[in-house]
MITI-416107 format. One line per field, with one value per residue (C-alpha): residue number from 1; x, y, z. Coordinates in nm, 2 decimals. Each point is the difference from the previous one (the first is absolute). Example, Ala and Ser with C-alpha at 12.3 -4.5 7.8 and 13.67 -1.06 7.14 Angstrom:
BEGIN
pos	(1,2)
c1	(1.23,0.14)
c2	(-0.45,0.34)
c3	(0.78,-0.07)
# end
This chain:
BEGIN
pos	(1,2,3,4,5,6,7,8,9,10,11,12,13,14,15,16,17,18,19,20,21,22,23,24,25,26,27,28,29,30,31,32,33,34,35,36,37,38,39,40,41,42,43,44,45,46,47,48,49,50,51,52,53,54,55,56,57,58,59,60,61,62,63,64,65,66,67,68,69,70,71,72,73,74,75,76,77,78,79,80,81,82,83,84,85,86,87,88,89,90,91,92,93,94,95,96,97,98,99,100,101,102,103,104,105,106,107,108,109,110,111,112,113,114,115,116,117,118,119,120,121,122,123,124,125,126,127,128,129,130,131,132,133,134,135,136,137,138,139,140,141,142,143,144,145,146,147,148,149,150,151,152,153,154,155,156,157,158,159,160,161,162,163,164,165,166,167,168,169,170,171,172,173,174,175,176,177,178,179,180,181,182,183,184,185,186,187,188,189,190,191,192,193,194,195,196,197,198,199,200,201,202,203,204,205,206,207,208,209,210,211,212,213,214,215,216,217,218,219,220,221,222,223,224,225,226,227,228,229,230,231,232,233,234,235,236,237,238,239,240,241,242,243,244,245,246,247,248,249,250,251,252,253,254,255,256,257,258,259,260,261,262,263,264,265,266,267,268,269,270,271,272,273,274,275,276,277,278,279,280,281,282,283,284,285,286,287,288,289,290,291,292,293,294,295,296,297,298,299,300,301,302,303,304)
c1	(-28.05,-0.06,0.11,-0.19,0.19,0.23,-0.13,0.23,0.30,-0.15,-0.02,0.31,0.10,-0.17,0.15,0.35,-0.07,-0.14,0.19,0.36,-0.12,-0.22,0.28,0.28,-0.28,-0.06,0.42,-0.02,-0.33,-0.28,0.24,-0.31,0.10,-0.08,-0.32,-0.11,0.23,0.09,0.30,0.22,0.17,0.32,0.22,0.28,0.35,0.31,0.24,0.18,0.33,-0.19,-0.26,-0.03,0.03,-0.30,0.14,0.00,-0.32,-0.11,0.13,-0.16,-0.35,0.09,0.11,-0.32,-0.16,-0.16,-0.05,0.00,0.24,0.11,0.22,0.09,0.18,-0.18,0.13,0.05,0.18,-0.27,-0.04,-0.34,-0.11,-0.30,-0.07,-0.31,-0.23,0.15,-0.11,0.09,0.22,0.15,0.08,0.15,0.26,0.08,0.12,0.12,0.24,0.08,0.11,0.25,0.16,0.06,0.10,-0.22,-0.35,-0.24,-0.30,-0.31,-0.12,-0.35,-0.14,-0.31,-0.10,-0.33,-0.10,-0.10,-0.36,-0.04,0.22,-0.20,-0.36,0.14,0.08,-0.33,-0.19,0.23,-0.11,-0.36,0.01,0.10,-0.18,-0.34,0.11,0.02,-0.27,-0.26,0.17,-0.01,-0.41,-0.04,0.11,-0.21,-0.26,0.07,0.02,-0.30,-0.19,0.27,0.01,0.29,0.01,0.15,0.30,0.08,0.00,0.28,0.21,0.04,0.06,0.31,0.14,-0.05,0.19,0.24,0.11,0.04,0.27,0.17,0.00,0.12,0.27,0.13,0.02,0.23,0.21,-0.01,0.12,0.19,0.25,-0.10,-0.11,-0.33,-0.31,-0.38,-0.12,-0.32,0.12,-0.04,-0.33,-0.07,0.14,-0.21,-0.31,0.08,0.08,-0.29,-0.28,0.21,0.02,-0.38,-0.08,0.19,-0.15,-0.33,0.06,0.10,-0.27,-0.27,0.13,-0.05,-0.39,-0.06,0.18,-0.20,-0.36,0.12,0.22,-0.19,0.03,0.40,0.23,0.07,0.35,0.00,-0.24,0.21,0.28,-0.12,-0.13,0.34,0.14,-0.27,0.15,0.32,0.09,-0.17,0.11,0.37,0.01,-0.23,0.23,0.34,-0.13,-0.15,0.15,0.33,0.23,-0.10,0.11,0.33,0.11,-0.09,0.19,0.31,0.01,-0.23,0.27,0.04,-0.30,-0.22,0.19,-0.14,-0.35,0.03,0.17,-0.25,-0.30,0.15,0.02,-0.33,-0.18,0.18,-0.10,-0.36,-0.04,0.23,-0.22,-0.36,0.11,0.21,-0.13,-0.31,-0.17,0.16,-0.10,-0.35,0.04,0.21,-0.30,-0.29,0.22,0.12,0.29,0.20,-0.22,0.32,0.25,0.11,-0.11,-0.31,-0.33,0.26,-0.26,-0.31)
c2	(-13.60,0.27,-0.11,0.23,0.29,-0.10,-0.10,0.24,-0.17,-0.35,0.20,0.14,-0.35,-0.17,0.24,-0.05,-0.40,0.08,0.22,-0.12,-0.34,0.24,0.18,-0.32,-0.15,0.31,-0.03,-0.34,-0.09,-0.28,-0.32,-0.20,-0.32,-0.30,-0.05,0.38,0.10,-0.36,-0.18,-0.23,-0.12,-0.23,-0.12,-0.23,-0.13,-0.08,-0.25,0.20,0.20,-0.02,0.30,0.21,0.40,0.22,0.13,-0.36,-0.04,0.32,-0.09,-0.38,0.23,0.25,-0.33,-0.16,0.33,0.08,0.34,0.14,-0.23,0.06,-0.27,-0.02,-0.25,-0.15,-0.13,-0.35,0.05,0.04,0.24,0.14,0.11,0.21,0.13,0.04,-0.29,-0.35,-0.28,-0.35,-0.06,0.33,-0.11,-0.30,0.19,0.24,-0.31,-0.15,0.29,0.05,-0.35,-0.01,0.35,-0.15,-0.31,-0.16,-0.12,0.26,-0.03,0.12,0.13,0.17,0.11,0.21,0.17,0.26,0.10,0.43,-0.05,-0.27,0.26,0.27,-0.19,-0.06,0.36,0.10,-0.25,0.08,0.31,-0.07,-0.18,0.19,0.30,-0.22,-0.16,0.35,0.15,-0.32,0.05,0.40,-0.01,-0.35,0.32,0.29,-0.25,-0.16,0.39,0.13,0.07,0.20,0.37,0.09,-0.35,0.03,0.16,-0.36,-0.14,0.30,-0.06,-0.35,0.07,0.26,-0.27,-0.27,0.25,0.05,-0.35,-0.06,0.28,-0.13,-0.36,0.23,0.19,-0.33,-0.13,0.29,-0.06,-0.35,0.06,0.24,-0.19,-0.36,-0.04,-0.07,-0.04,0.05,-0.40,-0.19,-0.05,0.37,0.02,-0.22,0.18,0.30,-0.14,-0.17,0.34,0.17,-0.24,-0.01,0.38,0.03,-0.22,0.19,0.28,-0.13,-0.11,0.35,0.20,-0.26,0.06,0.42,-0.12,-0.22,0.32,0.25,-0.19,0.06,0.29,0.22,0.29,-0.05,0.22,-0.16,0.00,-0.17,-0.22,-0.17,0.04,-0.26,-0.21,-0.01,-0.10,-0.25,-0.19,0.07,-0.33,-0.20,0.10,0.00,-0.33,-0.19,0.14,-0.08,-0.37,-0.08,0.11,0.14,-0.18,-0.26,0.26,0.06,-0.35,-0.06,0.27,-0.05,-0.40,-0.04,0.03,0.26,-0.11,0.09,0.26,0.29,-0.11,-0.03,0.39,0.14,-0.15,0.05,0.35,0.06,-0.22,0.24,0.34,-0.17,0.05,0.28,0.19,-0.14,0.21,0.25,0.10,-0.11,0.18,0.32,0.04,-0.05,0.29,0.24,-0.03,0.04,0.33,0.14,0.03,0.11,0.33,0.06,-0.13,0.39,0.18,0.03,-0.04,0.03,0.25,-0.24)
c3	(21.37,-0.26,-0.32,-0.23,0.17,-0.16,-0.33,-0.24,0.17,-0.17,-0.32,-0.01,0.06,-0.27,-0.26,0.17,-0.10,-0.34,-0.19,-0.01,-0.14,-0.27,-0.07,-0.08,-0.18,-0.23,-0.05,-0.10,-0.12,0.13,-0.03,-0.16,-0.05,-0.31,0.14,-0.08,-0.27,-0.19,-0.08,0.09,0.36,-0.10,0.34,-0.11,0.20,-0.15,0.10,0.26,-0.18,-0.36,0.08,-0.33,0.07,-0.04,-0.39,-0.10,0.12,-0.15,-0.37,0.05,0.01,-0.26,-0.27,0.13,-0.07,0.35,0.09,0.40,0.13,0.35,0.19,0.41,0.20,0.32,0.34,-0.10,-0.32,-0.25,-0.28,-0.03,-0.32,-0.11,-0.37,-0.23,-0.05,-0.12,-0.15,0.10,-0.35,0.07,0.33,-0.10,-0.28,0.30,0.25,-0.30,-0.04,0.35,0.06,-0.35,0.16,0.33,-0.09,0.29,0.11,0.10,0.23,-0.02,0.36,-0.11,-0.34,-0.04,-0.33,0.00,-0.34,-0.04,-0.04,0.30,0.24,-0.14,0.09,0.37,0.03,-0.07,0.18,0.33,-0.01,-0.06,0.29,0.25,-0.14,0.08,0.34,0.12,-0.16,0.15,0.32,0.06,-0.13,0.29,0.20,-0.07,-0.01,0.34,0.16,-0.20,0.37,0.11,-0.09,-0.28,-0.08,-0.35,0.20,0.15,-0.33,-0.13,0.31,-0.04,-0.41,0.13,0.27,-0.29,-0.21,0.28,0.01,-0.35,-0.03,0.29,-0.20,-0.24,0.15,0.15,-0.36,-0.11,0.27,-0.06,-0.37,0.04,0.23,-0.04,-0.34,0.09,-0.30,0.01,-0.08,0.01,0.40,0.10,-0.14,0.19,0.28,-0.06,0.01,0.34,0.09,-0.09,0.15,0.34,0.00,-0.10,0.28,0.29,-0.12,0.04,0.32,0.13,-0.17,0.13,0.33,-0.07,-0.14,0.36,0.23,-0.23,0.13,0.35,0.03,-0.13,0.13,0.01,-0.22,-0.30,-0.03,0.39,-0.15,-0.24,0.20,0.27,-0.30,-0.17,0.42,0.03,-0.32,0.01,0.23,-0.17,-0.38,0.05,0.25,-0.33,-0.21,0.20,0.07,-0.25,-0.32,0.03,0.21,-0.23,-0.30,0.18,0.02,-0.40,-0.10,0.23,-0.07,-0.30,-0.24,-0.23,-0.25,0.26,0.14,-0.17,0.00,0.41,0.04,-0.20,0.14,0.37,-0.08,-0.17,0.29,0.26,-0.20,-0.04,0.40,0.04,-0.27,0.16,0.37,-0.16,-0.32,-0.04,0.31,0.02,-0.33,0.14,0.27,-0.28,-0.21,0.29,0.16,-0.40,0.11,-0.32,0.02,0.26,-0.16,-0.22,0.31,-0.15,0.27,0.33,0.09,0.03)
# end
């Protein structure tokens, strides 16, 4: 099976995946939600028939004098109902209101209110943290592979499949935007970093499999080399994968409801890209590097 022979197929691939979700995302923006930007999340239901419009929501806000109001109906009836931060007694005038216009009793589904400097403090953290998750995990790398020769070029390949995956996480969550409404929360971080240590760690597994065939096969050519490597593994990381993890994903996000729903997608597809970009990405990098192959790539060095 010679899947490095094909390698700038996989490439071609990966930017076919990439860029449409960059490019919706760079139309609308990164949907960050309260937990990143602050503000408040108000979900209330009417009696049914007594629903206010949006403009009567819109001027109970502006009286109230709350700025970046944005309202949206759900499924089940509800109005959803984001704006800058609020406080409790502010709150309070804005039901207050609501309930005198419609003339009926108004539930309160879900309430959350993140204040500018605590959204603000999260943002920064999150990226703190994955910024040092990857970093620890890229040097336990080049530290792990410091026998073999061009070791430090283990440690970059596994930094551009890391960086692979994130951008599919990425693209996904344009797309998901873009045509679902969907926001970057606390959840998706979470997400991320799931995504990242299970990408690291098929990686590892396919380059430690090139360090053991390297020892042996030594006088092999190195891009048949880390072909039978990547063949050797390749049962073994897509059946782990498949059983273990995301069958399990599938079911969440087809019957987990749709709290969940997004959280399962994204992670499904960042779990799938983390051992689509371990074979395909990660490796061939490895033999484009050790052959110099972009010496070719103008018609330059077609000669040699």
């Amino acid at each position: 099976m010679n899947i490095l022979g094909k390698r700038y197929f996989f490439f071609a691939l990966s930017l076919v995946l990439i860029v449409p979700g960059l490019i919706l995302l760079g139309i609308k923006g990164i949907p960050l939600s309260l937990d990143f930007t602050g503000g408040t999340f108000l979900e209330v239901k009417f009696e049914d028939g007594k629903a206010l419009d949006t403009d009567a929501i819109l001027n109970i806000y502006e009286e109230a004098q709350v700025e970046d109001t944005q309202v949206t109906s759900t499924e089940i009836g509800s109005l959803i109902i984001r704006s800058s931060f609020l406080t409790n007694e502010v709150r309070d005038v804005v039901l207050t209101a609501m309930r005198e216009a419609s003339g009926s009793e108004i539930t309160v589904l879900k309430f959350d209110s993140v204040g500018p400097s605590i959204g603000a403090q999260v943002t920064q953290r999150a990226a703190i943290a994955v910024a040092v998750s990857s970093l620890l995990v890229v040097l336990f790398i080049i530290w792990s592979f410091r026998k073999v020769e061009n070791a430090f070029r283990y440690g970059v390949c596994a930094i551009l499949a890391m960086i692979h995956d994130i951008l599919i996480i990425v693209s996904i969550t344009g797309i998901g935007a873009y045509f679902f409404s969907w926001e970057v929360d606390s959840l998706f971080l979470t997400a991320l970093l799931t995504v990242i240590g299970f990408s690291m760690q098929d990686t590892i597994v396919v380059f430690d499999r090139i360090r053991e065939n390297s020892a042996i096969l030594r006088r092999v050519e190195y891009e048949t080399l880390v072909n039978h490597s990547i063949v050797q593994t390749l049962q073994r990381s897509i059946n782990t994968q498949l059983m273990t993890v995301e069958f399990l994903l599938l079911s969440l996000a087809m019957f987990g409801g749709v709290t969940l729903r997004e959280f399962a997608i994204i992670l499904l597809v960042g779990l799938l890209s983390g051992t689509y970009s371990s074979i395909f990405v990660a490796a061939p990098i490895l033999v484009l590097w050790e052959k110099r192959e972009w010496t070719t790539w103008f018609g330059r060095g077609a000669n040699a």
